[in-house]
C-alpha positions as CSV (number, residue, x, y, z in Angstrom):
1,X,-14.5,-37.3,2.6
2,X,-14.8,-38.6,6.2
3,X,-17.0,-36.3,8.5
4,X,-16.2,-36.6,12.3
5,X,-17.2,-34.5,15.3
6,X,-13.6,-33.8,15.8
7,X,-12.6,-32.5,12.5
8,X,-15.4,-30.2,13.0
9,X,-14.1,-29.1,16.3
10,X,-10.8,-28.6,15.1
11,X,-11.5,-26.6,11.8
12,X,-14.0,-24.0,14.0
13,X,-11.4,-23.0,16.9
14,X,-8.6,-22.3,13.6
15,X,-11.7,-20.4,12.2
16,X,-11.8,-18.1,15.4
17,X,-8.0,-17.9,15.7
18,X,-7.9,-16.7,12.1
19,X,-10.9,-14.4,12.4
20,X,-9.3,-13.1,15.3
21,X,-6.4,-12.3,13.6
22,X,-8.0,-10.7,10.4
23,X,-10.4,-8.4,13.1
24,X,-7.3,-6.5,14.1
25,X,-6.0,-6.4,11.2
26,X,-9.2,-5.3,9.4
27,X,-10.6,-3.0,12.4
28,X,-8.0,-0.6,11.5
29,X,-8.6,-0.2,7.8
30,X,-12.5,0.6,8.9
31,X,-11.5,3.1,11.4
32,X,-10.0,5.1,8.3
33,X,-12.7,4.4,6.2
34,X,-15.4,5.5,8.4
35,X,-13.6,8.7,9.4
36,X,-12.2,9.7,6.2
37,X,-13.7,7.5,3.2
38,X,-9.8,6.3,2.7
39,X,-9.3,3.1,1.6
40,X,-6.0,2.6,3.5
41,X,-4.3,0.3,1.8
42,X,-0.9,1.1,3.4
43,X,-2.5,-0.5,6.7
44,X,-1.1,-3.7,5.4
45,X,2.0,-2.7,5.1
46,X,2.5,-1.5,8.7
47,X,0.9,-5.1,9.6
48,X,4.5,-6.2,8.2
49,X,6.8,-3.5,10.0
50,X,4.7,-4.6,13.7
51,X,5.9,-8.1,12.8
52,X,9.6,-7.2,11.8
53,X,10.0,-4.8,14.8
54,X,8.4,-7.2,17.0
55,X,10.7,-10.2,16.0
56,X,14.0,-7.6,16.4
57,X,13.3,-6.5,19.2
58,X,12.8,-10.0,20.8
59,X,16.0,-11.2,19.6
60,X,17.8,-8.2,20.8
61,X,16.0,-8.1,23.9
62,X,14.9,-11.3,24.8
63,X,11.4,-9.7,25.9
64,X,8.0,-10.8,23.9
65,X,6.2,-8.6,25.9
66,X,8.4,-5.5,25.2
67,X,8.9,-6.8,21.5
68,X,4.9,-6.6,21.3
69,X,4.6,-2.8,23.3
70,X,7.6,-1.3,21.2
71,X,6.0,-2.7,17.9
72,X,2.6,-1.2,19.0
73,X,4.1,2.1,19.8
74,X,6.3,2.0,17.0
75,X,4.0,1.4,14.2
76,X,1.1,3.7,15.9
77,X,3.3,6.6,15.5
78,X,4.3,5.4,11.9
79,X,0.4,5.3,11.3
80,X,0.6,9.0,12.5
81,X,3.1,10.2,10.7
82,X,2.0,8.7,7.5
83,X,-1.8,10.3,7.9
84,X,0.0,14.1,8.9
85,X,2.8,13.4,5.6
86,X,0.6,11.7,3.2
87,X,-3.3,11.9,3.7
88,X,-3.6,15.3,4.9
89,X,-2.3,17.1,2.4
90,X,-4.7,15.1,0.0
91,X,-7.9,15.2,1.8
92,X,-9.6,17.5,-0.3
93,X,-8.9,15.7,-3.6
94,X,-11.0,13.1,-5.2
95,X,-11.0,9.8,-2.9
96,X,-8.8,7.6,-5.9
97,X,-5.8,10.0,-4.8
98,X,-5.3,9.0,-1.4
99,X,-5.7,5.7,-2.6
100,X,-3.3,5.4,-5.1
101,X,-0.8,7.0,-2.3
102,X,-1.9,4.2,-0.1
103,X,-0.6,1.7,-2.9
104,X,2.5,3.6,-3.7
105,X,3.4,3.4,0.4
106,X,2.5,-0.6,1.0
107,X,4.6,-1.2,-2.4
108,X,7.7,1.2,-0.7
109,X,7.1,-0.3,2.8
110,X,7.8,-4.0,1.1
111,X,10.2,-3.0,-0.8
112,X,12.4,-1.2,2.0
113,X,11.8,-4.5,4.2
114,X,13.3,-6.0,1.6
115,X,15.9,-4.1,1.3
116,X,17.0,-4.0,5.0
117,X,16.1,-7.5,6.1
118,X,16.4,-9.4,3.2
119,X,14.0,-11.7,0.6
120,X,13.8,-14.1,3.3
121,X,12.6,-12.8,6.1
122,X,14.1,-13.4,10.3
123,X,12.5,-15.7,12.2
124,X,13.1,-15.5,16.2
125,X,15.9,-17.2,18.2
126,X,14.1,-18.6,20.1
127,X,10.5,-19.1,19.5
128,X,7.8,-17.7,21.3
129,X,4.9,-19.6,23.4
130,X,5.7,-23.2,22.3
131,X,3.8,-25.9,23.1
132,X,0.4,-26.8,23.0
133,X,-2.9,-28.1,25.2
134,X,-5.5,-30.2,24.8
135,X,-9.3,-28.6,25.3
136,X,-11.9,-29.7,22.9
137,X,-9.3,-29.4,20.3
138,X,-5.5,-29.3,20.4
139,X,-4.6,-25.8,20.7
140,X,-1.2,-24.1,20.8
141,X,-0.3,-21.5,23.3
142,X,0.7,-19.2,21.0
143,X,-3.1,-19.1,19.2
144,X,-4.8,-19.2,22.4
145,X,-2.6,-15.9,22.9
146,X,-3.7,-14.8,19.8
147,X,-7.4,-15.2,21.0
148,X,-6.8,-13.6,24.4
149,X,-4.9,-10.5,22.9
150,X,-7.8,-9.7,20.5
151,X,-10.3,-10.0,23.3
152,X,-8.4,-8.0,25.5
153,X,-7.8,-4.8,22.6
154,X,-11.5,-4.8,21.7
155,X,-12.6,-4.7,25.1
156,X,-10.2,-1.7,25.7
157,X,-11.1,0.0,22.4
158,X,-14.9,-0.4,23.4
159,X,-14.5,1.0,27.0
160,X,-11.9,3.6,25.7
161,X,-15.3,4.9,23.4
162,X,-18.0,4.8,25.7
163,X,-16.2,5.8,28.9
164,X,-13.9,8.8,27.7
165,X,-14.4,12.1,26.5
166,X,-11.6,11.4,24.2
167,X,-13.5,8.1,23.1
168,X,-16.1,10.4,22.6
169,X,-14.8,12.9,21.1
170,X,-13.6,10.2,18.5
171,X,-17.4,8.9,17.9
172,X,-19.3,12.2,17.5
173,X,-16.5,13.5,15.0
174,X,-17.1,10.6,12.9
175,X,-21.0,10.6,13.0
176,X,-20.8,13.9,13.0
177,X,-18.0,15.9,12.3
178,X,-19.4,19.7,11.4
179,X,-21.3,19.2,14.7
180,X,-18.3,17.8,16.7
181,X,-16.3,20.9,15.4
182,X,-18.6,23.5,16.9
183,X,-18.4,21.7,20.0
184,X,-15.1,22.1,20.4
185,X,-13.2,19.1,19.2
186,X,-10.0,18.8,17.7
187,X,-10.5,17.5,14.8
188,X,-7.2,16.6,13.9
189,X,-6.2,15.1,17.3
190,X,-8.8,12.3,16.3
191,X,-7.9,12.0,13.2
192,X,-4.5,11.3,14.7
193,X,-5.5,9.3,17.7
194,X,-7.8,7.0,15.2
195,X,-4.6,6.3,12.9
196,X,-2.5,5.4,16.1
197,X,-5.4,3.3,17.7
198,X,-5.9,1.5,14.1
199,X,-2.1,1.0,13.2
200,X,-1.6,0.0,17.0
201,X,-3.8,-3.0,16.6
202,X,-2.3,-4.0,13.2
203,X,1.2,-3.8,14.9
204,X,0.2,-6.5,17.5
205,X,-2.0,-9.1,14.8
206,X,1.4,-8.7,12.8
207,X,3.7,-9.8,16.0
208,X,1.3,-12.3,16.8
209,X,1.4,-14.0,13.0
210,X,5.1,-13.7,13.5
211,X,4.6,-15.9,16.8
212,X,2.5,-18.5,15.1
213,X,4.6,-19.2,11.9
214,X,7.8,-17.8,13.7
215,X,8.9,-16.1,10.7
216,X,8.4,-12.5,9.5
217,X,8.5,-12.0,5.4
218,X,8.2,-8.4,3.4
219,X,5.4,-9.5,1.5
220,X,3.4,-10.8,4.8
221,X,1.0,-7.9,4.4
222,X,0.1,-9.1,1.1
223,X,-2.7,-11.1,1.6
224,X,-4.1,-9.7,4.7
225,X,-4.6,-6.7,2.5
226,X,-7.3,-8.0,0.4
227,X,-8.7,-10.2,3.2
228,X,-9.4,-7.0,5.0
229,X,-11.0,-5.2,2.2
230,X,-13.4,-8.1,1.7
231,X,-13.8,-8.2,5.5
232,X,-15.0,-4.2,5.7
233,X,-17.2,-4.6,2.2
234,X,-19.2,-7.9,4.1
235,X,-18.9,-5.7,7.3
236,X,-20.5,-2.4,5.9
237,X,-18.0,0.0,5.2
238,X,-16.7,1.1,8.0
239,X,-19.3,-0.4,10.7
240,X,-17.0,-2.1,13.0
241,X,-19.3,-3.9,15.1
242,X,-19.9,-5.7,11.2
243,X,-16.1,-5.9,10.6
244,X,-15.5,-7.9,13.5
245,X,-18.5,-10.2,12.7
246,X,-17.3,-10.4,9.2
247,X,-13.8,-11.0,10.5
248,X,-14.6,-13.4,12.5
249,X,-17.1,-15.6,9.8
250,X,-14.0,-15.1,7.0
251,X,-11.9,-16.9,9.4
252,X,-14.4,-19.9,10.2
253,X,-15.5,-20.2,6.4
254,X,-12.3,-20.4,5.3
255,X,-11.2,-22.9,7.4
256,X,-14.0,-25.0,6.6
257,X,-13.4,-24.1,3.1
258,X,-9.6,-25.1,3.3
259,X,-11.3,-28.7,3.8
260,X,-14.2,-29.3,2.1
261,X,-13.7,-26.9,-0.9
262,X,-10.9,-28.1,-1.6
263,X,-11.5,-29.1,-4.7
264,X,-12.7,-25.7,-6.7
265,X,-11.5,-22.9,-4.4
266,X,-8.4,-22.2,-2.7
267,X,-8.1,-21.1,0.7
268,X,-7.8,-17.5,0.0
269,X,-10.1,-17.5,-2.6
270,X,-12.5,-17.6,-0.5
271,X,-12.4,-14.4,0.8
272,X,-13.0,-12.9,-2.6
273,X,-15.7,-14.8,-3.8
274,X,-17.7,-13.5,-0.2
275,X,-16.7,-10.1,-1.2
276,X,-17.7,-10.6,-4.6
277,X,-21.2,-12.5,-3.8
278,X,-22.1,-9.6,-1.1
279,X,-21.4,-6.7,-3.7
280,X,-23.8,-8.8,-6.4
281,X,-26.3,-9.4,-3.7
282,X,-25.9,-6.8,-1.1
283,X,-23.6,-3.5,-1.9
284,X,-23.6,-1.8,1.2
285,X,-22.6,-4.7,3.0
286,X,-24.2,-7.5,5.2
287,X,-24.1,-5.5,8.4
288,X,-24.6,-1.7,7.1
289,X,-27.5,-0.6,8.9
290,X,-30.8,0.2,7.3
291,X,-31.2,3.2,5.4
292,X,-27.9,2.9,3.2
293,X,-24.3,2.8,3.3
294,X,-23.9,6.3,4.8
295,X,-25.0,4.8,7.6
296,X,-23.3,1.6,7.7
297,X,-19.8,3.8,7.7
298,X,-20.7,4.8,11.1
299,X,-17.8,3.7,13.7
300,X,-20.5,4.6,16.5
301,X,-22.7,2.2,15.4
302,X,-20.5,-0.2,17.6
303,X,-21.6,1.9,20.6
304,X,-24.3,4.1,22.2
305,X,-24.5,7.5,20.4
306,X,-21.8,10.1,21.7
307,X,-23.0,12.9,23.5
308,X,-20.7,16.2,24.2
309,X,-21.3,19.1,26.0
310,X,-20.6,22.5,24.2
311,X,-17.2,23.9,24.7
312,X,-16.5,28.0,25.1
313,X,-13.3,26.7,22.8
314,X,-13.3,28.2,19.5
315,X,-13.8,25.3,16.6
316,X,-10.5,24.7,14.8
């Protein structure tokens, strides 16, 4: 195989649009596990119905910026409604529970998709940011956006935390939640503001996959499914400064991968043999922080350590 500085261009700016993509995809799925040890395999399956809801209502509308709102909105309450309907009624049974009720939803979530749209899938009128540019590499408009829209959610989610008392609020419950109970926090309002936040950002990587392949399918939530699991084991369990590093190397190596390991691994192989080397080598994941994987599930590790004053409220 020929090696040329532009091949190796090329293959790390598709690494960083894919890692992009499977950060907000994964970033939701540690947000759950960090706050409730759930491994929310359902997540997936609202990636889909953000992709179907933003290709609808583009068609309909004619708007790719409403199409990507409404699907946010949409699917953030969906995420809601299935952590009031499903997980909290389960929370104090053993962990393989919830997780077997995350299966069963992903498999009905398909299915209905398929039963309402079709085996095939829709595919926009008209499709969304065509065209392309020439940096470095030959990039399309729609990845750049894809790029741009994941910088632009992580900088909000990370100002949101450090510079709101609801942001707050959301940290110290999950460092601490006995603590951030007595202070007066609403436990459940976070528990339902980190399902929107987290379904929210799957909602907008699943309109922006629909943009690059212009085509939405029921099974599309398939494979980001496992790719996120291996992304949050290599990331620490729930550490989401390490999810988005993780995210982000998955997408590089598997590019390069797609090329040079052609031969003996598939494409997305890759991401399980990563998940299975760091569980041989590593359990608590790459980027858990010393001292275990309690630690590691930490969602404030990404920021500076909340800090609440005490509330006259009485603790729910």
């Amino acid at each position: 195989m020929t090696f040329n500085a532009g091949l190796i261009v090329e293959l790390a700016v598709q690494g960083i649009i894919n890692g992009a993509i499977y950060a907000m995809v994964a970033i939701g799925l540690a947000m759950v596990f960090g706050l409730l040890r759930i491994l929310h395999i359902a997540h997936a399956g609202l990636f889909a119905v953000g992709g179907y809801v933003g290709v609808v209502v583009t068609n309909a509308s004619g708007s790719f910026a409403l199409a990507l709102g409404t699907a946010m909105l949409v699917v953030g309450l969906l995420g809601v409604l299935i952590y009031r309907f499903c997980y909290e009624p389960i929370l104090s049974k053993p962990p393989y529970v919830a997780l077997i009720a995350s299966v069963g939803l992903f498999l009905a979530m398909e299915e209905g998709l398929r039963l309402v749209f079709g085996d095939y899938g829709l595919t926009f009128t008209k499709p969304q940011l065509p065209g392309s540019f020439q940096m470095i590499a030959t990039v399309r408009y729609a990845e750049l956006a894809v790029v741009v829209m994941a910088i632009v959610l992580f900088t909000a989610l990370a100002l949101f935390a450090k510079h709101t008392r609801a942001g707050m609020a959301w940290r110290a419950t999950v460092s601490e939640p006995a603590m951030a109970s007595s202070f007066g926090v609403d436990l459940r309002r976070v528990r339902y503001l980190n399902f929107f936040i987290g379904s929210a950002f799957a909602a907008a990587a699943g309109v922006m996959v629909a943009t690059l392949n212009n085509v939405v399918e029921p099974h599309m939530g398939a494979v980001p499914s496992y790719k996120a699991l291996a992304i949050i084991v290599i990331g620490g369990f729930g550490n989401l400064q390490g999810t988005l590093i993780a995210a982000l190397l998955l997408g590089i190596v598997e590019s390069y991968g797609a090329v040079f390991l052609s031969a003996w691994l598939d494409r997305d192989s890759v991401a399980f043999a990563a998940m299975l080397a760091v569980l041989m080598l590593r359990p608590q994941g790459i980027f858990a922080t010393a001292g275990g994987i309690k630690k590691g599930w930490r969602i404030g590790s990404l920021f500076k350590p909340a800090s609440l004053k005490p509330s006259k409220r009485t603790a729910p």
